[in-house]
LOVO-713987 format. One record per residue (C-alpha): residue number from 0; x, y, z. Coordinates in steps of 0.001 Angstrom, whole numbers, plus 500000, padded with zeros to 6 digits. Example, Ala and Ser with C-alpha at 12.3 -4.5 7.8 and 13.67 -1.06 7.14 Angstrom:
2
+-----+--------+--------+--------+
|   k |     xx |     yy |     zz |
+-----+--------+--------+--------+
|   0 | 512300 | 495500 | 507800 |
|   1 | 513670 | 498940 | 507140 |
+-----+--------+--------+--------+
//
This chain:
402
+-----+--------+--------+--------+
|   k |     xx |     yy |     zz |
+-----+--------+--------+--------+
|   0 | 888616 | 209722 | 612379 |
|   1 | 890898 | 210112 | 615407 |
|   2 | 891803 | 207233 | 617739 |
|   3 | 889669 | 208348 | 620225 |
|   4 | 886589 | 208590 | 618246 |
|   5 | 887396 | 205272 | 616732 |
|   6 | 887781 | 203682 | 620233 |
|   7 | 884454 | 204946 | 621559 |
|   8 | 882736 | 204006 | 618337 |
|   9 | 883378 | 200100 | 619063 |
|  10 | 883102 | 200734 | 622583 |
|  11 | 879438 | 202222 | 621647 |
|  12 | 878714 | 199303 | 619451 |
|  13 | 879964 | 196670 | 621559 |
|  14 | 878230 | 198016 | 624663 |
|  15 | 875094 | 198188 | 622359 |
|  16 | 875201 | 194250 | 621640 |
|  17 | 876255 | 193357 | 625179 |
|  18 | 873711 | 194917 | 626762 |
|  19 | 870444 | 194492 | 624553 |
|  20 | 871517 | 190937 | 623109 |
|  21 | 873461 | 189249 | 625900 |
|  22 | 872535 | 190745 | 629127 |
|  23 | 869085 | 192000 | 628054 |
|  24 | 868949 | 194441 | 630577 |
|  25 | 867148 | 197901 | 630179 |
|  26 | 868817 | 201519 | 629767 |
|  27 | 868310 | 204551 | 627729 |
|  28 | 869323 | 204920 | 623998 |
|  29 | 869814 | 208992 | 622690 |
|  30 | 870533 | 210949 | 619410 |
|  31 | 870914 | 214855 | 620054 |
|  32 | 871475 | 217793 | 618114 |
|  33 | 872717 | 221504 | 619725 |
|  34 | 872494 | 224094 | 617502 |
|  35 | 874226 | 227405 | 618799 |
|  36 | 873272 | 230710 | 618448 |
|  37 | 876638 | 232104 | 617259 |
|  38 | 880006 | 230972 | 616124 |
|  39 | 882034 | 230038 | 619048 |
|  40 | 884606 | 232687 | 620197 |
|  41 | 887185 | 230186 | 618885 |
|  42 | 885910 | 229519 | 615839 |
|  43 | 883891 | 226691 | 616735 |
|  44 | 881137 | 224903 | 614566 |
|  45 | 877323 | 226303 | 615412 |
|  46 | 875499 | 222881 | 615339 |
|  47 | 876811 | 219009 | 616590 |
|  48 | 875176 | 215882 | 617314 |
|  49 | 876226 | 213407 | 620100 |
|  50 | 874386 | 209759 | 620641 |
|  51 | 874226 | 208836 | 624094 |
|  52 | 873964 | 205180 | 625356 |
|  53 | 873300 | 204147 | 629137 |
|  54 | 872259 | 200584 | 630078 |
|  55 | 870943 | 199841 | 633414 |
|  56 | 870307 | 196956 | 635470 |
|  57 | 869551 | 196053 | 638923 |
|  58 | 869966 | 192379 | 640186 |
|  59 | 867935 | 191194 | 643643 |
|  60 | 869661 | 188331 | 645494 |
|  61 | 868584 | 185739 | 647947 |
|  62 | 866076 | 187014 | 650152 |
|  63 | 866392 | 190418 | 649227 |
|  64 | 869075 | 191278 | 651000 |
|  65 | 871793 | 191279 | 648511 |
|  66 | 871420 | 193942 | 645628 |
|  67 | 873952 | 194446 | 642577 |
|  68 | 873463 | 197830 | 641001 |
|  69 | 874892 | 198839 | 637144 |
|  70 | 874680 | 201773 | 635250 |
|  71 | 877015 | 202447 | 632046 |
|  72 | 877415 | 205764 | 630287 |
|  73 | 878804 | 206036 | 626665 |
|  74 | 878608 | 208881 | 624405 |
|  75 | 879759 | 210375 | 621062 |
|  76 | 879995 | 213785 | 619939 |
|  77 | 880237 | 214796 | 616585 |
|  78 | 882393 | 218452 | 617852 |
|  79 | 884392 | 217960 | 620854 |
|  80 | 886421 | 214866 | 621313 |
|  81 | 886519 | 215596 | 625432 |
|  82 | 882857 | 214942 | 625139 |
|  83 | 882977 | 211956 | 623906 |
|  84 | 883885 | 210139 | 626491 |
|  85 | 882566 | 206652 | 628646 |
|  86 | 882197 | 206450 | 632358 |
|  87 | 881029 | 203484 | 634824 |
|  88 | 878248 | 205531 | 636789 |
|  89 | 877527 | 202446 | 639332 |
|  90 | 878571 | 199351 | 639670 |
|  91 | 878100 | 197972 | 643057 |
|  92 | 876954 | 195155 | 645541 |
|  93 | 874978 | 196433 | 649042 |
|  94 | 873622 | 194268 | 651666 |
|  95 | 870893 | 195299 | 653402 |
|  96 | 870174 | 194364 | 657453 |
|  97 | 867431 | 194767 | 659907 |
|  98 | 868411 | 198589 | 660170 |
|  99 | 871637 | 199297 | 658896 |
| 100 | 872829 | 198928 | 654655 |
| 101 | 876510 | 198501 | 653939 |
| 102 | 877641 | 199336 | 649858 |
| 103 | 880872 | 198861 | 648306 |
| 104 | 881771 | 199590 | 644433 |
| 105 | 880952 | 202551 | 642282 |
| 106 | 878262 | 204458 | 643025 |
| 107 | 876356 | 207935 | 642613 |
| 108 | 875215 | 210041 | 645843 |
| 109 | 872647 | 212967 | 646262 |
| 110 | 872529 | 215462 | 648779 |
| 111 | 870954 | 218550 | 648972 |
| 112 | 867440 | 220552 | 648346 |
| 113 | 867670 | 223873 | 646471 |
| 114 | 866830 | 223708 | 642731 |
| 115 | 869298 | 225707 | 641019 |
| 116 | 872776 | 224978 | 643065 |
| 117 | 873025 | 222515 | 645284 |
| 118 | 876318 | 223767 | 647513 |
| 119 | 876292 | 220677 | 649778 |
| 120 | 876563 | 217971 | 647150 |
| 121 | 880427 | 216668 | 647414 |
| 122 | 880822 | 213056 | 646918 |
| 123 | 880676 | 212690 | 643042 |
| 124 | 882688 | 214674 | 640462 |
| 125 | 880696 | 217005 | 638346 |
| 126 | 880834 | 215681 | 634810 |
| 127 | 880765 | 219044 | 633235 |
| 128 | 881579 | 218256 | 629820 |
| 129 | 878234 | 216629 | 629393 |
| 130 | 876430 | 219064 | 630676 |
| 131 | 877329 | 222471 | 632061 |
| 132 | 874425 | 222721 | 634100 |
| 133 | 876656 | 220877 | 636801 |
| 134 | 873928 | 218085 | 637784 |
| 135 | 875023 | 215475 | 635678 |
| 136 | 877509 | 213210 | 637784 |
| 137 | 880893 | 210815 | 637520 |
| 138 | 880830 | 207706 | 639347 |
| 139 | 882683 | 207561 | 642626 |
| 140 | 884229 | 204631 | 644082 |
| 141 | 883198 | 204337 | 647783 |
| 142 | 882258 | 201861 | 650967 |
| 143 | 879274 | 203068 | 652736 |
| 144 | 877722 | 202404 | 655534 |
| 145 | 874532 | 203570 | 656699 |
| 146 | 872026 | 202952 | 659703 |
| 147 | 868238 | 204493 | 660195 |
| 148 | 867511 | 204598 | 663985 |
| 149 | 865136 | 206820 | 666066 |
| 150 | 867596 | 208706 | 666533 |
| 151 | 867714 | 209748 | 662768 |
| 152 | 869909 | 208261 | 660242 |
| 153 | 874008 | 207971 | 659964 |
| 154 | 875672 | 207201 | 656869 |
| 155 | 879886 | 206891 | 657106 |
| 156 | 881797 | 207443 | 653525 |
| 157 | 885118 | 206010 | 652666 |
| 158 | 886044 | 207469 | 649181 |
| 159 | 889745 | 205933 | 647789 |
| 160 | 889833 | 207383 | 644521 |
| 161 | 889526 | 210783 | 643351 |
| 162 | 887933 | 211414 | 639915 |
| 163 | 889037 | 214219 | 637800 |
| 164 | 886593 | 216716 | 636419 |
| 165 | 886047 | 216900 | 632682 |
| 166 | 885883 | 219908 | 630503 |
| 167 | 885561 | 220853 | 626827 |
| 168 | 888466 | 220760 | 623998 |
| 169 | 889690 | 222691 | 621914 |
| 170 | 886415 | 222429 | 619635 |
| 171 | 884056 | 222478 | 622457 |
| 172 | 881451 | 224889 | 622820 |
| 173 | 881339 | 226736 | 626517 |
| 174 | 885208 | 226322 | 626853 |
| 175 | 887382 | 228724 | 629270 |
| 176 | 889740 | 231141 | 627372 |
| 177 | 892557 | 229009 | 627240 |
| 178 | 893025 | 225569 | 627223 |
| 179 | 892926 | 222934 | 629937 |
| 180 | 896590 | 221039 | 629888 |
| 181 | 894785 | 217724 | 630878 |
| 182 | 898502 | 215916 | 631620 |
| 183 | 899526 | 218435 | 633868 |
| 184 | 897139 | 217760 | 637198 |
| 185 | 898174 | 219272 | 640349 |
| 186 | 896722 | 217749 | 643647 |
| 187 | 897645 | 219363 | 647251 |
| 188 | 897943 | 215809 | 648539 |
| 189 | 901044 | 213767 | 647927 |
| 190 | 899012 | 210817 | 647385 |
| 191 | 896977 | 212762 | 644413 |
| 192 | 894418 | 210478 | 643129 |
| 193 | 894651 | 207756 | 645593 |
| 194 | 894052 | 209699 | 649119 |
| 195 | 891715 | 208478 | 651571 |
| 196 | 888852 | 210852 | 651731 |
| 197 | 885980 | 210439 | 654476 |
| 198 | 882423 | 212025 | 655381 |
| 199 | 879985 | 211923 | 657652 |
| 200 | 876271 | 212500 | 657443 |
| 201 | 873249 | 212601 | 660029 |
| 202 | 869598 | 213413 | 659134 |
| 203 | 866575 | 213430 | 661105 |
| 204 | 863163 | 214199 | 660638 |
| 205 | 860685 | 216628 | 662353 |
| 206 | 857044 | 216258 | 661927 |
| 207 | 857437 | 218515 | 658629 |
| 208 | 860663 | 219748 | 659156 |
| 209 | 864207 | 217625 | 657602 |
| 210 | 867406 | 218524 | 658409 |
| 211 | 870979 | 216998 | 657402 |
| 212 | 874403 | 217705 | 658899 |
| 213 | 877304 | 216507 | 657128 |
| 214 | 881633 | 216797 | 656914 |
| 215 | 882985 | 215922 | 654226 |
| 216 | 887527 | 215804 | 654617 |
| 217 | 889281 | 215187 | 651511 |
| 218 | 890088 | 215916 | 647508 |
| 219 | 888026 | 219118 | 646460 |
| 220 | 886306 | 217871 | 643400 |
| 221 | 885942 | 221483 | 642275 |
| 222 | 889655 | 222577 | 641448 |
| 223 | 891095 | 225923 | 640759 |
| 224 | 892354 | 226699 | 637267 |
| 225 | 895921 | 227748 | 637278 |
| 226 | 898402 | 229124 | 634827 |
| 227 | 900836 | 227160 | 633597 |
| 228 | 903172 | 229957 | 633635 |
| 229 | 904038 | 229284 | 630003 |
| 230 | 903894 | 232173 | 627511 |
| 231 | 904677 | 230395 | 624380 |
| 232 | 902351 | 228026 | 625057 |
| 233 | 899913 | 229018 | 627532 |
| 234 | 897396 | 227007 | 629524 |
| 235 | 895244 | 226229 | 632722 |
| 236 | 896509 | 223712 | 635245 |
| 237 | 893794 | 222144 | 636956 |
| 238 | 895102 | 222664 | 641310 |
| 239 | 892735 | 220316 | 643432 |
| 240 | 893396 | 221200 | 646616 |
| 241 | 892565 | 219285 | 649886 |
| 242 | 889633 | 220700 | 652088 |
| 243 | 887254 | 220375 | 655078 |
| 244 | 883449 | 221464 | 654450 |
| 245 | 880575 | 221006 | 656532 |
| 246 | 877234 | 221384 | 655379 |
| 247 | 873687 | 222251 | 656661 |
| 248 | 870886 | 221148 | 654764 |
| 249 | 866851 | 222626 | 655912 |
| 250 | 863789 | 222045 | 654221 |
| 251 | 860327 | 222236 | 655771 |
| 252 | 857495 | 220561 | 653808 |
| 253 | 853394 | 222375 | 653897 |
| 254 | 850672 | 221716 | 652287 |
| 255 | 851424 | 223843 | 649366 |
| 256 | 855083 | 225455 | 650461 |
| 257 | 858513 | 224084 | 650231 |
| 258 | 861308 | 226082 | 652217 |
| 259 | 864299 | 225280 | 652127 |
| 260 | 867957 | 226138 | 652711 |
| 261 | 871900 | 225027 | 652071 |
| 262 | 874783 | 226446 | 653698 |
| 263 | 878478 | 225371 | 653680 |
| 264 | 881551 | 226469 | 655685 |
| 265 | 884802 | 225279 | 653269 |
| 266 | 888555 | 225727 | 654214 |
| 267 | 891483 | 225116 | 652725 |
| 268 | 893920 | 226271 | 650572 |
| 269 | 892808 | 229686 | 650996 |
| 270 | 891031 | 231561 | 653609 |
| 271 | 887520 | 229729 | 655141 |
| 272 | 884479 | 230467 | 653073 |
| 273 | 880807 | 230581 | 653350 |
| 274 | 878292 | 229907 | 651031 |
| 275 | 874623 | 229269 | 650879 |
| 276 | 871247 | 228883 | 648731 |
| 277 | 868085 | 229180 | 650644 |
| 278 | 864567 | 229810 | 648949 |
| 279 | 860945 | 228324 | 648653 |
| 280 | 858700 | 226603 | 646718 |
| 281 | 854730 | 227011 | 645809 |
| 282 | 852526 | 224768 | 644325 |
| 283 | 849754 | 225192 | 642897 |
| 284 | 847469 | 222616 | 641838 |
| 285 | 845474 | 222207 | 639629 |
| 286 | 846593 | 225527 | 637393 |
| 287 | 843741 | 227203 | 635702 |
| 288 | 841325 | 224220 | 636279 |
| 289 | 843214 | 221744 | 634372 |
| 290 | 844905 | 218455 | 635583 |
| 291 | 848325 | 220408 | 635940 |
| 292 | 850397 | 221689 | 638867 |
| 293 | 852288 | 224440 | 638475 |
| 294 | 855008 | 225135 | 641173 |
| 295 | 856968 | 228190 | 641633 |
| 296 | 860537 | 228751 | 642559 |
| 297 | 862389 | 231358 | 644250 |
| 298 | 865820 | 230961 | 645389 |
| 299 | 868821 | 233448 | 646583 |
| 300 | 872827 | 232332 | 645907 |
| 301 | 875267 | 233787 | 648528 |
| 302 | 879526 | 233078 | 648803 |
| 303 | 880977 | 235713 | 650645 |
| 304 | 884233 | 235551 | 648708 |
| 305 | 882048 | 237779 | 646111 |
| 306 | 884283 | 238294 | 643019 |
| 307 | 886849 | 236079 | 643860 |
| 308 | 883609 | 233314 | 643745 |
| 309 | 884551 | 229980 | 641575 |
| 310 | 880959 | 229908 | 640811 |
| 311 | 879126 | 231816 | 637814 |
| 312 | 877093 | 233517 | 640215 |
| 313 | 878025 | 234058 | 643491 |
| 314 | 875398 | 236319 | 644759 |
| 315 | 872113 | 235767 | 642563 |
| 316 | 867988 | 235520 | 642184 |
| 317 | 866748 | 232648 | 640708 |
| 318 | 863106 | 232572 | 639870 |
| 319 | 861184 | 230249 | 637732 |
| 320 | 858866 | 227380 | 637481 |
| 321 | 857580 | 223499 | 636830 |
| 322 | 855035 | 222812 | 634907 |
| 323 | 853775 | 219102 | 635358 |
| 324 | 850458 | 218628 | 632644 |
| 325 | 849779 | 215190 | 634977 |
| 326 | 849035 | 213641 | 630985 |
| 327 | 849696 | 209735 | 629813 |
| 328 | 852554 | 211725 | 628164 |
| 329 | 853908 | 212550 | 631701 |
| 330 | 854653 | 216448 | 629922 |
| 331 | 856884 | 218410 | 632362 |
| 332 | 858125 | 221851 | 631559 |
| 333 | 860873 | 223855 | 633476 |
| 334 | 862011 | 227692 | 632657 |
| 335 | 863751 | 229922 | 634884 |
| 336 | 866354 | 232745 | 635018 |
| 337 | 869055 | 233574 | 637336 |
| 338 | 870131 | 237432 | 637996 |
| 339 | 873476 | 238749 | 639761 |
| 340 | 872210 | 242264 | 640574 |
| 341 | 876084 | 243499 | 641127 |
| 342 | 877511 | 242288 | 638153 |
| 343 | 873871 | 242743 | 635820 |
| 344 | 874743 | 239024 | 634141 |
| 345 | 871633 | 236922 | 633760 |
| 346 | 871119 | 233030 | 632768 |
| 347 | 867980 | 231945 | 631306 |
| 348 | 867173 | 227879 | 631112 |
| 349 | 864697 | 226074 | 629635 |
| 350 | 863971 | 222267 | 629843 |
| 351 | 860834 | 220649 | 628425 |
| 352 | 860524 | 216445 | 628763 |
| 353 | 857647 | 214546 | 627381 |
| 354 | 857019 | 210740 | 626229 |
| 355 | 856176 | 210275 | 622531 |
| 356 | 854932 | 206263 | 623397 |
| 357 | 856238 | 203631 | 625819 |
| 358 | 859324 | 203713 | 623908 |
| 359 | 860324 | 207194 | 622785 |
| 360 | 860217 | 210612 | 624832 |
| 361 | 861954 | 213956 | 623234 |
| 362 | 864098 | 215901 | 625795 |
| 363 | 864371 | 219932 | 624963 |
| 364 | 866430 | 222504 | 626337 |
| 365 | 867937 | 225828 | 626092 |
| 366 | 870632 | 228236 | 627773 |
| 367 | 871242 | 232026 | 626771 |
| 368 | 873287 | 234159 | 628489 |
| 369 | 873223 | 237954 | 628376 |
| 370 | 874560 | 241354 | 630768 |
| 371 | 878107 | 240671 | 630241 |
| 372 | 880043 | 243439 | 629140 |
| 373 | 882080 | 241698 | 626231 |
| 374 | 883590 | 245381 | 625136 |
| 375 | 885227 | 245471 | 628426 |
| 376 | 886142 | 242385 | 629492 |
| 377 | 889523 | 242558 | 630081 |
| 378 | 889204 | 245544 | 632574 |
| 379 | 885525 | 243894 | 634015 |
| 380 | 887245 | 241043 | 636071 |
| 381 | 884024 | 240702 | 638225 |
| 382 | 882389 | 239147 | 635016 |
| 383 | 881943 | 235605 | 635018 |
| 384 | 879712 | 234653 | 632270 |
| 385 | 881599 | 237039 | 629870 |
| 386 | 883286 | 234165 | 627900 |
| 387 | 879834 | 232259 | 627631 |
| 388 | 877666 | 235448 | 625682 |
| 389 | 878182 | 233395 | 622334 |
| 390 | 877085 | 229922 | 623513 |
| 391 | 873521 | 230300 | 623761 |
| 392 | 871995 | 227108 | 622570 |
| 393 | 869346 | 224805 | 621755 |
| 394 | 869515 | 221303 | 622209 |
| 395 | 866890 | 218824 | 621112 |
| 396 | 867140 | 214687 | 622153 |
| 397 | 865067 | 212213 | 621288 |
| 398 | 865623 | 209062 | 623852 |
| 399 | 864811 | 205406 | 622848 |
| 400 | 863994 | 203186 | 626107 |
| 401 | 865035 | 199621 | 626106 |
+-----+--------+--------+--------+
//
């Protein structure tokens, strides 16, 4: 057993006891297995298992004013060592006033509307060892401020500390081509980790319409890969450059329909880009007579930097559905696929969540990937998903609730 795996194993245990014995406070205990379709391209193992601990608690001060927020992640992975890895998702104090909410520690921050991609969502680093689907978060240290007027609502980031993405190793599954030189980080800003990044959000609501604006000025947490320029022992660099991106977020809310829309304008470090993800939703209740609701999803991706996209997909058609069986078992199922009609690359997903009793609920989900053309890859440079063809999986996770 490496020292890394030995390190998180009594971290695991000793989070375990701490937080069911002496802090009795609740949070999520899981055991999954992936099994993969094919060997990886690197030799890698077809099946792993990872356990997965996060303990939760929320403490209510005083007259309710005062609120202290924590949220631990741990897990261990029986294949890639970069996986297994702990992170501090929140720990933080807020004080709430009349109409305004100050927060200070390390929290977690959505924005955004679309299903498949949400373009708009900056504050938190993408914790993409963990999952690749790119919704699972880091925790970001921060102050915020935030007020709700008539006027709409203001909230004013102050984010000290930039957090580093995460990636598979060497025996990960859905790794790059080469490896990711983890010592060698490259950040625009001379003060690397430590720069003062800021943003700014307003929202406001319209009978049925909601619309954001936001800036966000600071640490990109989505760096480019690099080469490390060495031959004999070559790598990717990860370059996080500094940017400015402002952000439009739309959604208008019927009866039955969901539209909605997110658009960004980025600069920095190379030439000003636009992207954006706008689509709609339909719901319909009550499919086929039963208790269910059944809601569709369209959505189109657009970056006008086309090829040259950081993205898998930078020009796509997503289409699939939610399932919600409205049960005691609260049974929700999720399938889609997403289609690049230049490139002919397709991603299908499948997540399925239902509780077994109070305590238990089983988690399932699946990714294949297919269009790539594997026999040419090395001329095809518009590919993206050409390195992911063998890591189709299927992932099963059964959760324990505490």
């Amino acid at each position: 057993m490496s020292y890394k795996a030995l390190t998180n194993a009594l971290s695991l245990c000793a989070l375990i006891f701490v937080s069911t014995t002496v802090l009795a406070i609740d949070g999520e205990l899981g055991f999954e297995g992936r099994v993969f379709a094919n060997e990886g391209l690197f030799g890698q193992d077809q099946v792993s298992d990872s356990i997965r601990l996060q303990p939760e608690h929320v403490a209510v001060l005083g007259d309710g004013e005062h609120t202290i927020e924590f949220t631990g992640f741990l897990r261990l992975d029986s294949l890639d060592d970069e996986r297994s890895h702990f992170d501090l998702r929140e720990l933080s104090w807020s004080y709430a006033g009349d109409n305004w909410e100050s927060l200070v520690g390390v929290s977690k921050v959505y924005w955004g509307v679309t299903e498949y991609q949400s373009l708009v969502d900056i504050i938190n680093q993408t914790d993409l060892v963990d999952n690749s689907d790119g919704q699972t978060k880091l925790g970001q240290v921060m102050v915020r401020l935030s007020t709700d007027q008539p006027w709409g609502g203001l909230e004013f980031f102050w984010l000290p500390h930039h957090r580093e993405r995460t990636f598979s190793g060497e025996e990960g599954r859905q790794r790059l081509g080469l490896d990711i030189d983890r010592s060698d980080v490259v950040y625009e800003s001379g003060a690397e980790q430590t720069r003062n990044d800021f943003a700014l959000r307003y929202s406001y609501y319209w009978d049925q319409l909601e619309v954001a604006l936001a800036h966000f000025s600071g640490t990109s947490r989505e760096p480019f890969l690099i080469f490390n320029g060495d031959f004999n022992a070559p790598a990717l660099v990860a370059l996080y450059p500094v940017i400015d991106q402002s952000s439009i977020e739309l959604q208008y809310v019927g009866d039955t329909w969901l539209l909605k829309l997110e658009a960004i304008s980025r600069s920095g470090f190379d030439d000003r880009y636009t992207a954006a993800t706008f689509g709609f939703e339909y719901t319909q209740v009550g499919f086929w007579g039963s208790e269910s609701d059944l809601v569709w999803i369209s959505e189109y991706l657009f970056d006008d930097r086309k090829k040259d996209s950081t993205t898998l997909f930078a020009q796509g058609l997503f289409i699939g559905g939610r399932l919600a069986a409205n049960d005691a078992n609260a049974s929700v199922v999720q399938a889609g696929f997403i289609y690049d009609p230049r490139t002919k690359e397709t991603l299908f997903s499948l997540e399925a969540d239902r509780r077994l009793s109070n305590d238990w609920s089983i988690v399932l989900e699946s990714r294949v990937f297919t269009g790539a053309n594997v026999a040419n890859a090395s001329s095809d440079l518009d590919s993206k998903t050409v390195i992911l063809q063998d890591e189709d999986y299927f992932s099963v996770e059964l959760v324990r609730f505490f």
